[in-house]
N, C-alpha and C positions, 0 to 999 in steps of 0.2 A: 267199371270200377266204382265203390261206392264212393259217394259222396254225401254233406250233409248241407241239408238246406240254413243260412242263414237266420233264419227265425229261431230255429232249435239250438243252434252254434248260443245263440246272445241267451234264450231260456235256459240253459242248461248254466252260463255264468250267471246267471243273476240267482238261479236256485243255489251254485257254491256259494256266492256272496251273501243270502239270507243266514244260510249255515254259519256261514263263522261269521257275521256279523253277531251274531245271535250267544255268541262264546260259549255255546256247544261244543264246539269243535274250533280249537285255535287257525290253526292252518290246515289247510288242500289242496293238493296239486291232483288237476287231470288229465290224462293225456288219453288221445283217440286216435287208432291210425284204419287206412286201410290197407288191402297185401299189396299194395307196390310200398306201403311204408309212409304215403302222404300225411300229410297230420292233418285229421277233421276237425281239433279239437287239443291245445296244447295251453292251460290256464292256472292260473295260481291265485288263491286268495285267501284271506289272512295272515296269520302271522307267524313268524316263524317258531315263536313260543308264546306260551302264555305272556309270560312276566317281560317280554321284551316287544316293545313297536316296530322292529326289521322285520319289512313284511317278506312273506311267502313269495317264492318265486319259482317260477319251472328249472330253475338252475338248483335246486337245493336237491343236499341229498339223502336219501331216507334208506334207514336200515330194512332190508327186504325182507328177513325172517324169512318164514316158510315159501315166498314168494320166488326165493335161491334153489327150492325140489325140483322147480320147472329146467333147469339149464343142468341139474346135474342130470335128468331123464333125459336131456337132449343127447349128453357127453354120454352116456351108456348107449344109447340107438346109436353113437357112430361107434363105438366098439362094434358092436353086432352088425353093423354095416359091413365092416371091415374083417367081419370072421374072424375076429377074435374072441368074441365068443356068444355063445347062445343066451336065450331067453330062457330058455329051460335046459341049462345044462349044471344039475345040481353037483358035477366033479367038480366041473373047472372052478364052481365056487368056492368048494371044500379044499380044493387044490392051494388056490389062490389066500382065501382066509378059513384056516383051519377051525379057528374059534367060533365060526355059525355052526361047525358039525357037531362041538361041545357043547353050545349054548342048553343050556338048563330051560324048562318049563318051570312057571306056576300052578301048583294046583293046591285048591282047596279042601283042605282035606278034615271033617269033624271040625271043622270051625277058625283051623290055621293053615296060614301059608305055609307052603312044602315045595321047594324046587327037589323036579323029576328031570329024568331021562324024556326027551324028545322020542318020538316015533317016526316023524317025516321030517325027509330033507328039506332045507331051501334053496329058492332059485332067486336068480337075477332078477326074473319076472315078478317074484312074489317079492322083493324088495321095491320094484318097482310100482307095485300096485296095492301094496301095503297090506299084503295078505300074508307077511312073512311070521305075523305071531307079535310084533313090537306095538309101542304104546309109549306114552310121555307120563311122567310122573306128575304134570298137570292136568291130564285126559283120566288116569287110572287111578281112584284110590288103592290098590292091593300094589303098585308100585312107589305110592308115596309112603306106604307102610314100608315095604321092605326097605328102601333107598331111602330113605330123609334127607340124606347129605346129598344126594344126587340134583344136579343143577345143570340140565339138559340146554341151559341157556346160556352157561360161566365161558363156553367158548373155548375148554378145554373137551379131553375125552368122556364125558362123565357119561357123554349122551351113546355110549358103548358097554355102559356098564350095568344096565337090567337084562333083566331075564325075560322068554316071552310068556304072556298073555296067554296066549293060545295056540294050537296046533300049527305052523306053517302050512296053509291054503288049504286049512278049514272057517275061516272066516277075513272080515276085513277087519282091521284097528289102525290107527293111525298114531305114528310116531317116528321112531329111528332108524326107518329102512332107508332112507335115501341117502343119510348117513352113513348105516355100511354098505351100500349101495358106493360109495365113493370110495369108501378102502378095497372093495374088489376091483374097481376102475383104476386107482393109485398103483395098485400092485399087480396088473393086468400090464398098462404102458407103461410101467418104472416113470412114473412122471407126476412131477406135485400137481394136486388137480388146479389151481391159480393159474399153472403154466399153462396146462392141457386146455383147460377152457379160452386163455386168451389164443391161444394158434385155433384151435377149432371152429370157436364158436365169435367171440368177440372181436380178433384180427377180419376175419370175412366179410362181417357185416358192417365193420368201421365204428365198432363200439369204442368211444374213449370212457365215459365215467359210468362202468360200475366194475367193482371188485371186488375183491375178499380183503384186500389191506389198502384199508383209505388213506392216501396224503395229508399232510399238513394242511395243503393248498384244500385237498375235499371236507377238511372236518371244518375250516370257516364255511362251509355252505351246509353245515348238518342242520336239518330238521332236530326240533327239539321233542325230546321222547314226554308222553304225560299219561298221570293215573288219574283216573278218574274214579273219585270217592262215590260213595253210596249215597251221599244228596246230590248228587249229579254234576258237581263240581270238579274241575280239571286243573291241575298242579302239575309243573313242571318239575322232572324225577331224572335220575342218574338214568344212563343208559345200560341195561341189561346185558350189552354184549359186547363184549371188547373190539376194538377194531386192531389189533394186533394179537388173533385169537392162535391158542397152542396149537389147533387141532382144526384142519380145512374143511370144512362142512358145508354137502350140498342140503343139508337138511336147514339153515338155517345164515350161514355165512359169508352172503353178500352185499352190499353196500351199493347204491345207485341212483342216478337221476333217472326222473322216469320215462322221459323220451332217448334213454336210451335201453331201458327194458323193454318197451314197445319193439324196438327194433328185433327181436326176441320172437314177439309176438307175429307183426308182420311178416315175418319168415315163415311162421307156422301155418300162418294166412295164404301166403305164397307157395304152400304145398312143399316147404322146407326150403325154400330160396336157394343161399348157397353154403346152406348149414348139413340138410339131413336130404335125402331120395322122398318122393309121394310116398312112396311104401312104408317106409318108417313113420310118417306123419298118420297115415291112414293107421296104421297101426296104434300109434298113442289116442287116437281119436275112437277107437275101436272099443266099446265097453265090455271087461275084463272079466265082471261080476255076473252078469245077467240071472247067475242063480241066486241072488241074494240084491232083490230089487228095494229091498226098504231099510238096506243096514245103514243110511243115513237117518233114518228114524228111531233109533232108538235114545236120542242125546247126549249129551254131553256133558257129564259132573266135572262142578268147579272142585276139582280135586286141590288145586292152588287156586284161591279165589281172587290175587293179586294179577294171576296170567290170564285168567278167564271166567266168563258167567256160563254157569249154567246155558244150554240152549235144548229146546227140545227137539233140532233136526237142524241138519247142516241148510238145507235151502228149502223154502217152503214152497211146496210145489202141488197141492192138493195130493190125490192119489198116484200121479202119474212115477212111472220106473223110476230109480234110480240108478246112474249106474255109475263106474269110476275108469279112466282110461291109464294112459301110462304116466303116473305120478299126479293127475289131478281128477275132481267131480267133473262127472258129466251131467246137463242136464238132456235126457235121452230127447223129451218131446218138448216143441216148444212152450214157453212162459209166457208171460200175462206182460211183463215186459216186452215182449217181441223177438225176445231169441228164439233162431229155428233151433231145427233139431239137431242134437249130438253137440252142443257147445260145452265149450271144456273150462271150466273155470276152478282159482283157485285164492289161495289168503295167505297175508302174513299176521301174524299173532297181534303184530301193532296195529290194525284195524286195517289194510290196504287189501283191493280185491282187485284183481286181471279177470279177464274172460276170452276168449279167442271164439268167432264165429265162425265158422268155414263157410258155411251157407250162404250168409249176408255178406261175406266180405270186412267184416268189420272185428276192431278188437280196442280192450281200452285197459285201463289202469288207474285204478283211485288209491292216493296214496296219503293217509293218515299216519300218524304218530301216537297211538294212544292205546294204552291198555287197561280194564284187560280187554280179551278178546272178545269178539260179539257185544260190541259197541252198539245199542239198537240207534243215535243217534247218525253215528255213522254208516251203518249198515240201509237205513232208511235215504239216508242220500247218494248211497251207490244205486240202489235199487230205483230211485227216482231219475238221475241220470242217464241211466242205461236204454228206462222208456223214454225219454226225451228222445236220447240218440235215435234208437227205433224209428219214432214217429217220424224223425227230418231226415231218416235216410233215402237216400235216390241213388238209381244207378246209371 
């Protein structure tokens, strides 16, 4: 069972503490666990906003954004658990939500957008591995043309309401599959996904804070949301996403402290604990892509430069594959950090990054509050933590 050594436990708080000492980055929570769920590593520093002295705490709780894909991939693999339905069974989707069989293409056509007729169906799998044709209107300039008003983050339907990108499982893009990915699940059990997730996934593992519609009692513990200006400057800003949102989304919809998203992770650690079978787990861990090893390389336009920078590849990993498992990046070989191979890792748009190890045993969670995405300040201390972790772990 991994373990971490003492020395790296105190180096890795004293590197959060440089950080937000430093007012880079206001507040940070980290949490490290291994698959029995131990905590290596459970710490808090700074503060909970800019403009306020209530410091950070591991009790606070932070909007998870895209960090919410992980648990709605979980809740699909126990469908297909349960033979209800397939990975690739393009009826039962069409069946289930008729509106993926209509959904419209974009295509470029002498110099303008034109929604066509689709040619290939979509599957469960291809929502799951984001090869279903979707995209965000902050990822895609030719959807911020069409859609303007569309605000994939209002916490209503909006994020249902583009057309795709491209062929379903002729390429990868990342955006609103995980999203309908939950209306075929909603309309598969007749069950609101909040309910479905708390009996499946959250009642099993003994999750009490995280959810889709935060308390009274959780919003006095909320992390304060912050943009950070182009002189590198950090202001505290309204929060992007309602916590009493129209429309249940595993695309971006959950609310949580982060020792108990780990709990999450741990389970995945544990070969799905007493969440999902090794099989399903192997199978998310399983990369999806293999024929499209560099489609993390081609970047990322800041289509909204409010949501996100520019980046030129989701993980910098010299030449080595890239590949994507079920709902998040895999990185295939290991890193310069010390992750073996096939670790699964993923992001919420407020700068927070998880990772799951199978190999090492080990998984963690850095939870910031600041947009936009691809924070290099923040992203440089996740990256730094993670090799710390590496160097002190023992087993």
């Amino acid at each position: 069972m991994a373990t971490l050594a003492a020395d790296s436990k105190t180096a890795i708080e004293q590197t959060i503490d440089q950080a937000t000492s430093s007012g880079k980055i206001p507040g940070f929570v980290l949490n490290v666990v291994n698959k029995k769920g131990d905590s290596l590593v459970s710490y808090a520093s700074g503060k909970e906003g800019a403009s306020t002295d209530k410091p950070m705490t591991t009790d606070h709780v932070f909007w998870l954004a895209s960090c919410s894909k992980l648990l709605g991939a979980i809740s699909a693999m126990q469908q297909v658990e349960k033979g209800l339905i397939g990975l690739d069974d393009a009826d039962k989707v069409e069946e289930l939500v008729p509106e993926l069989k209509d959904i419209k293409l974009i295509k470029q056509v002498d110099g303008k957008l034109t929604l066509v007729e689709k040619t290939k169906r979509i599957t469960l799998r291809m929502l799951l591995t984001h090869t279903a044709g979707f995209s965000y209107t902050f990822f895609h300039p030719w959807l911020k043309e069409l859609y303007p008003d569309v605000d994939e983050l209002s916490g209503g339907d909006d994020v249902l309401k583009t057309a795709l990108v491209f062929e379903p499982g002729t390429d990868w893009g990342y955006g609103a599959s995980l999203d309908w990915a939950g209306v075929v699940i909603q309309r598969l059990t007749k069950t609101p996904l909040s309910e479905l997730v708390q009996k499946e996934i959250f009642d099993p593992l003994g999750i009490k804070d995280l959810t889709m519609y935060p308390t009274e009692e959780h919003k006095t513990r909320f992390a304060k949301l912050h943009q950070r200006a182009e002189d590198g400057s950090v202001k505290e800003r309204d929060h992007v996403y309602p916590t009493k949102a129209a429309f249940e989304s595993f695309g971006a919809g959950f609310f949580a402290k982060g020792s108990e998203y780990t709990k999450v992770l741990a389970a995945l650690l544990d070969d799905g604990g007493k969440i999902l079978s090794k099989e399903s787990v192997d199978q998310m861990f399983t990369n999806q892509i293999p024929q499209w090893p560099n489609y993390g390389r081609r970047g990322i336009p800041a289509a909204k430069p409010e949501y996100t920078n520019p980046l030129p590849e989701l993980f910098p990993q010299g030449e080595a594959p890239q590949g994507w498992g079920i709902s998040f990046m895999q990185t295939v070989e290991p890193t310069q950090t010390g992750r073996g191979p096939n670790v699964g890792w993923w992001a919420g748009i407020m700068n927070s990054f998880w990772w799951v190890d199978r190999t090492k045993g080990v998984a963690g969670l850095c939870q910031a509050q600041i947009l936009p995405f691809g924070d290099m300040d923040t992203m440089v201390l996740w990256q730094t933590i993670e090799a710390l972790t590496y160097q002190g772990l023992k087993e």
